[in-house]
C-alpha positions as CSV (number, residue, x, y, z in Angstrom):
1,X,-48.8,21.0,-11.6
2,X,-48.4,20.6,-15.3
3,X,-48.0,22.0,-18.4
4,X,-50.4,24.5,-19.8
5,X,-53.8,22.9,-21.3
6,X,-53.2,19.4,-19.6
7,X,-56.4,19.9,-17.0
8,X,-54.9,21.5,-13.6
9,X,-57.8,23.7,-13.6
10,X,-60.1,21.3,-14.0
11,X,-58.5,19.0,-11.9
12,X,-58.3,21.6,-8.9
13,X,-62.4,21.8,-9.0
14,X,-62.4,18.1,-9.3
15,X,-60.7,17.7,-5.9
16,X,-62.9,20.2,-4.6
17,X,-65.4,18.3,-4.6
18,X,-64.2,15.6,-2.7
19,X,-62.9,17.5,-0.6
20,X,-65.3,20.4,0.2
21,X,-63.5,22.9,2.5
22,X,-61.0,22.9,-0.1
23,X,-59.6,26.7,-1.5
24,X,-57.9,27.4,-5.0
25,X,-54.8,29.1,-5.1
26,X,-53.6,30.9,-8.4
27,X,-49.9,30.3,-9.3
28,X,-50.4,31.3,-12.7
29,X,-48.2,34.4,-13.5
30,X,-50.6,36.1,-16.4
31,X,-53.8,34.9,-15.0
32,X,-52.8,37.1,-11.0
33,X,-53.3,39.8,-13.4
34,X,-56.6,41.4,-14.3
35,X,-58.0,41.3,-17.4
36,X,-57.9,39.2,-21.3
37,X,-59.5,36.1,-19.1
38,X,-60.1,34.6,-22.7
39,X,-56.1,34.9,-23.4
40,X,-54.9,34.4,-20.2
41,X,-57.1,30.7,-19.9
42,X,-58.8,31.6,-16.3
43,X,-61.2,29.0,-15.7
44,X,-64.2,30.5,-15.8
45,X,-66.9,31.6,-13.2
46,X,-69.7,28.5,-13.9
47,X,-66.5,26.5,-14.1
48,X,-65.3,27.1,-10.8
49,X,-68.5,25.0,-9.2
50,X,-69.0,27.5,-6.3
51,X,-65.2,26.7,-5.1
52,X,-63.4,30.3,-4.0
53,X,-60.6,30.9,-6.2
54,X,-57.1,33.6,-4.7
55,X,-54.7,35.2,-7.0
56,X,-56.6,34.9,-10.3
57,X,-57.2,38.3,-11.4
58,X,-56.4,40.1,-8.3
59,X,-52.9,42.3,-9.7
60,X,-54.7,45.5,-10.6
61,X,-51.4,46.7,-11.6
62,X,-50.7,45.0,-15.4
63,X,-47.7,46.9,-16.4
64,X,-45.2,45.6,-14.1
65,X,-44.2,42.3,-13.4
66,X,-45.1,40.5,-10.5
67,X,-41.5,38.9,-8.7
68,X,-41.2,35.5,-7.4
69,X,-40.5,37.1,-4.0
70,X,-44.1,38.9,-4.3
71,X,-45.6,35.7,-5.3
72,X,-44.3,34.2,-1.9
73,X,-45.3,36.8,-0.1
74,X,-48.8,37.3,-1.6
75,X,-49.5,33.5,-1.5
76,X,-47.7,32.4,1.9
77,X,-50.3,35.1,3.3
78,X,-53.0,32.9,1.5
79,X,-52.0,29.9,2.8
80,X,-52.0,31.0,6.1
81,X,-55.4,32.8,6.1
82,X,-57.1,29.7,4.4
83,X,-55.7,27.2,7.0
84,X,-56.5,29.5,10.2
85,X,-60.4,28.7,9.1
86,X,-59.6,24.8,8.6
87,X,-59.8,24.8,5.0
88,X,-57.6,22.8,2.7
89,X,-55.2,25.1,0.0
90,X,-54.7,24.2,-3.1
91,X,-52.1,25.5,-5.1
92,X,-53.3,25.5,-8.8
93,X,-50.7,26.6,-12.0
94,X,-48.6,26.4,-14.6
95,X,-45.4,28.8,-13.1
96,X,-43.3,26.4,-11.6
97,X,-40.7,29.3,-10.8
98,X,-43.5,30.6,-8.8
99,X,-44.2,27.4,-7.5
100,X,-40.8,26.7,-6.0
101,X,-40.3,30.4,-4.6
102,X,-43.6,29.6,-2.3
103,X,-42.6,26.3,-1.3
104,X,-39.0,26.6,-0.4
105,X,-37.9,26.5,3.5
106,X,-35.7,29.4,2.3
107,X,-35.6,31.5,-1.1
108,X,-32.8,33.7,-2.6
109,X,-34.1,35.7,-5.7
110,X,-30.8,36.0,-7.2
111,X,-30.9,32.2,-7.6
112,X,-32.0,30.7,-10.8
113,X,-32.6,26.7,-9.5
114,X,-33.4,26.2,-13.0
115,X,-30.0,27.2,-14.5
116,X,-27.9,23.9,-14.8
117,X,-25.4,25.3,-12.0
118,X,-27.5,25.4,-9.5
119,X,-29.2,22.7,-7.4
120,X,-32.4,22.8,-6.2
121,X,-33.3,22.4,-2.7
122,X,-35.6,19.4,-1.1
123,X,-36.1,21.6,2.3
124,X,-39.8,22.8,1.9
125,X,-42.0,25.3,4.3
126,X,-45.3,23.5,4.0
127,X,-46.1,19.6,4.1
128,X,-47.0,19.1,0.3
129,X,-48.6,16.4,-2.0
130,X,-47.8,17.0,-5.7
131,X,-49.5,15.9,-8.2
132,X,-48.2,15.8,-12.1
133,X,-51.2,15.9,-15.1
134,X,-48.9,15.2,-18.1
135,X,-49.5,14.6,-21.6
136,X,-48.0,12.8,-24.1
137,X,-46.3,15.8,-26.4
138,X,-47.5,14.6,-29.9
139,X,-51.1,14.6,-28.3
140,X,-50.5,17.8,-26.5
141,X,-49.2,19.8,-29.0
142,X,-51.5,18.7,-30.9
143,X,-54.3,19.9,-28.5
144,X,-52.5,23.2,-27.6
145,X,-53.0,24.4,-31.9
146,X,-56.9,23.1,-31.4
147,X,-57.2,25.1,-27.9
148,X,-55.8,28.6,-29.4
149,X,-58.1,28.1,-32.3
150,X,-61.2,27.9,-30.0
151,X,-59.8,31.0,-27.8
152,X,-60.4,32.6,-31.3
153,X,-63.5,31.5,-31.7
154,X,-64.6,32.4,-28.2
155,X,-63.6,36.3,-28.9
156,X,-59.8,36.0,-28.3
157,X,-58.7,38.6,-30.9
158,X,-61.9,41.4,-29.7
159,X,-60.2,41.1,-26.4
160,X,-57.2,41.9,-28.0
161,X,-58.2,44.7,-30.1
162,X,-59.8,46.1,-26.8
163,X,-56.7,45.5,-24.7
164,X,-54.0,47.0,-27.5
165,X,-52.4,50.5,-27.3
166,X,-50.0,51.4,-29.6
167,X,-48.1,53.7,-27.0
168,X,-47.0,50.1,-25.7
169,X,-46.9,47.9,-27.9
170,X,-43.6,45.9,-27.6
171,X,-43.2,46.5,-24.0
172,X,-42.7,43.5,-22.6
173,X,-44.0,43.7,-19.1
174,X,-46.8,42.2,-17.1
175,X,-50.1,41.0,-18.5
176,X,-48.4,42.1,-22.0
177,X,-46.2,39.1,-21.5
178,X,-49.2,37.3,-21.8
179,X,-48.7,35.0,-25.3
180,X,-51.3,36.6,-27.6
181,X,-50.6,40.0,-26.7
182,X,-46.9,40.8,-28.8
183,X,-47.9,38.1,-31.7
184,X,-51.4,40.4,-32.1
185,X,-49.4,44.0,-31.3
186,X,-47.8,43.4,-34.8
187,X,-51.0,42.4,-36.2
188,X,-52.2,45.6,-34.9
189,X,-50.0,47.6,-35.8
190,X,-50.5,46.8,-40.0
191,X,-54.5,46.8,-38.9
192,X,-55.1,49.2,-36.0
193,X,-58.9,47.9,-34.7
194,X,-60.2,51.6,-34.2
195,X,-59.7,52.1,-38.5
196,X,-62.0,49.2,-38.8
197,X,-64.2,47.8,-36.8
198,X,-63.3,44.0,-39.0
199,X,-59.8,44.6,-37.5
200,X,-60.9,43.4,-34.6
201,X,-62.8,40.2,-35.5
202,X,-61.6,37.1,-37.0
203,X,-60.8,37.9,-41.1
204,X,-62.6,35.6,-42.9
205,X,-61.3,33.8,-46.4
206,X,-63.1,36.3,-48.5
207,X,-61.3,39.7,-47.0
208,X,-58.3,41.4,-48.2
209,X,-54.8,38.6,-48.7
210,X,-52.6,40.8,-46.7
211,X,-54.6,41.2,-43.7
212,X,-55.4,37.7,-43.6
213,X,-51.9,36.6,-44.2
214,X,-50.9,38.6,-41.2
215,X,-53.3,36.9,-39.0
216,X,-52.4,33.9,-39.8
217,X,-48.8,34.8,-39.2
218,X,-50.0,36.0,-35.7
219,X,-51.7,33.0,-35.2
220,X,-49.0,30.5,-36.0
221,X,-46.9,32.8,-33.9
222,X,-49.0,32.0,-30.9
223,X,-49.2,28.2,-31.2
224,X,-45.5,27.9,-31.9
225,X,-45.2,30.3,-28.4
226,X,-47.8,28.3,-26.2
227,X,-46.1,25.1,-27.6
228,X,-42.7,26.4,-26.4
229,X,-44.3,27.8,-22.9
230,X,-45.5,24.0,-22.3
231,X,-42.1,22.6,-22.8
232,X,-40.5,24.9,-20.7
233,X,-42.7,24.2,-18.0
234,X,-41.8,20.0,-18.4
235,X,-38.6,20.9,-18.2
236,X,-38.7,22.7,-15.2
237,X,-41.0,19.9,-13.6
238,X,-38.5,17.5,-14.3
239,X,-35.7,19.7,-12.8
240,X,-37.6,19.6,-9.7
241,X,-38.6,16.3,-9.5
242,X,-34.5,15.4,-10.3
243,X,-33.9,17.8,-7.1
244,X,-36.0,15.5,-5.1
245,X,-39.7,16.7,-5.1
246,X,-42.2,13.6,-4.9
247,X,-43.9,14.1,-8.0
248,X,-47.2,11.2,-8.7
249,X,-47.5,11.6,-12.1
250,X,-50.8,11.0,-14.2
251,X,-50.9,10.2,-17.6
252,X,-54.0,12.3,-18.9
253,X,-53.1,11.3,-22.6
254,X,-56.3,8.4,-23.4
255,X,-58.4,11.5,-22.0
256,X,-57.1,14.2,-24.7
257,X,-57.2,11.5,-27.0
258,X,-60.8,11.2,-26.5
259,X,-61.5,14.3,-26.1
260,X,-60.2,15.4,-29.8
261,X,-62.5,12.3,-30.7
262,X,-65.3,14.3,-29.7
263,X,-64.4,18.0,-31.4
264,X,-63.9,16.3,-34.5
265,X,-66.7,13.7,-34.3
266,X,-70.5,14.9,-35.2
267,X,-71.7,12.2,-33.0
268,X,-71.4,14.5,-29.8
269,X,-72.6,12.8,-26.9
270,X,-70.9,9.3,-26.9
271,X,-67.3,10.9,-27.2
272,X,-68.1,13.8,-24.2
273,X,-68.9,11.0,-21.9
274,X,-66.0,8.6,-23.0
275,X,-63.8,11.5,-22.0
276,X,-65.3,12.4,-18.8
277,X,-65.1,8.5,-18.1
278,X,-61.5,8.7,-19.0
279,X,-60.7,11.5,-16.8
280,X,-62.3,10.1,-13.5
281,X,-60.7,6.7,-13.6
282,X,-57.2,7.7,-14.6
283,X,-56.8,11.3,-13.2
284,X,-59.5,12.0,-10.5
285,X,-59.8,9.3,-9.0
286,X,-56.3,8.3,-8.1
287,X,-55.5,11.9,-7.3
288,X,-58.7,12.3,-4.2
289,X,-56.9,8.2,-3.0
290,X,-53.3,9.9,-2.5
291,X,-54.9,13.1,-1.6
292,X,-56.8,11.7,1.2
293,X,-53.9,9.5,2.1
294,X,-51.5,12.2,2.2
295,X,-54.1,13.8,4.8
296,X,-54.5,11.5,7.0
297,X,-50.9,10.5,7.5
């Protein structure tokens, strides 16, 4: 669990490799949907190491949101399915709704736990060991405006221009919820990609001021967005940890630390392996010592 951009992903592939008949759940709301991988942050495939990965891009359906109560369904069924053949699950994501729906002994959809009303429950239907990535927020935020800047670079706003229709734009609903999608729409809308074919790439400094104005009004739209998503989802840790879950909590912040080191440092290879080195001794390798503890108990 964690916030977006703190490592759960990579994380999840980590384990995996200690612990080899481990499977990767999805409990990421946009990224059960097919389609805009690049927007939606699935891991990708050379990323995954081999490891099989259920729920990431399996909703066919984008224009309809999927329910906590569908989540449960889809992912209890998982669960089930992955143990019968003696394999380990791994529940990997950022929705913590979607996280407490699945793991609750017994779930009422008409209940928000994370209104200040109600109370949320410790009784849980599977034996779980949760583990907490965190980041300190000046560092994260900081990371989160660096992250949506390489999703641009990486062909972010092509997806877009592929994925936008103008018969929906506004509706809030499915993959459209994904952040990118209404901040672009508008963009869109001013610049419509199939005028142009430089509506759909990056503007550059030397193209018309109102376009580029607008992108950059999209843009900052999306980094104030993802920022808000991530403290959302702390919050809603922290309601759940305050309702009794056993949280272990890892401090991932000397690793994003080093890890901005490296993008803004020429001298490439020393800062990628202080990073990696980071990452093993204060993320990995605790989490595989409580994992493997929590198992054999």
């Amino acid at each position: 669990m964690g916030a977006t951009g703190t490592g759960k992903s990579r994380l999840s592939v980590d384990l995996s490799t200690h612990f080899p008949h481990s499977q990767i759940i999805n409990s990421d709301k946009m990224q059960l949907f097919n389609g805009l991988d690049i927007t939606t942050n699935k891991i990708p495939l050379p990323e995954r190491k081999g490891v099989q990965h259920f729920l990431l891009g399996e909703f066919d359906s984008i224009d309809a949101d999927v329910a906590p109560s569908q989540f449960r369904s889809a992912a209890g069924s998982t669960i089930a399915d992955i143990v019968s053949r003696g394999n380990l699950p791994l529940l990997v994501g950022g929705s913590n709704t979607f996280i407490h729906a699945l793991l609750v002994e017994t779930f009422d959809p008409q209940v928000d736990v994370f209104a200040e009303s109600s109370s949320v429950s410790r009784a849980l239907r599977y034996d779980c060991c949760f583990l907490w990535v965190d980041v300190a927020w000046s560092v994260l935020s900081e990371y989160l405006c660096i992250r949506v800047d390489e999703m641009l670079d990486s062909g972010m706003l092509e997806e877009l221009a592929q994925f936008y229709d103008p018969t929906k734009a506004g509706a809030m609903v499915g993959l459209r919820k994904a952040i990118g999608v209404p901040e672009f729409d508008a963009y869109f809308r001013k610049y419509p990609p199939w005028e142009s074919p430089e509506n759909g790439v990056v503007p550059n400094k030397d193209c018309d001021p109102s376009r580029r104005e607008a992108y950059e009004e999209a843009l900052q739209e999306i980094k104030d967005n993802t920022c808000r998503l991530a403290k959302r989802q702390i919050g809603k840790i922290l309601r759940l940890r305050e309702g009794g879950w056993d949280f272990t909590r890892f401090d991932a912040t000397a690793t994003f630390q080093a890890l901005m080191k490296k993008k803004q440092s020429s001298a490439v290879a020393a800062p990628e392996l202080e990073w990696r080195e980071i990452w093993e001794r204060e993320v990995v390798e605790p989490s595989v010592k409580i994992v493997k503890r929590f198992l054999e108990e």
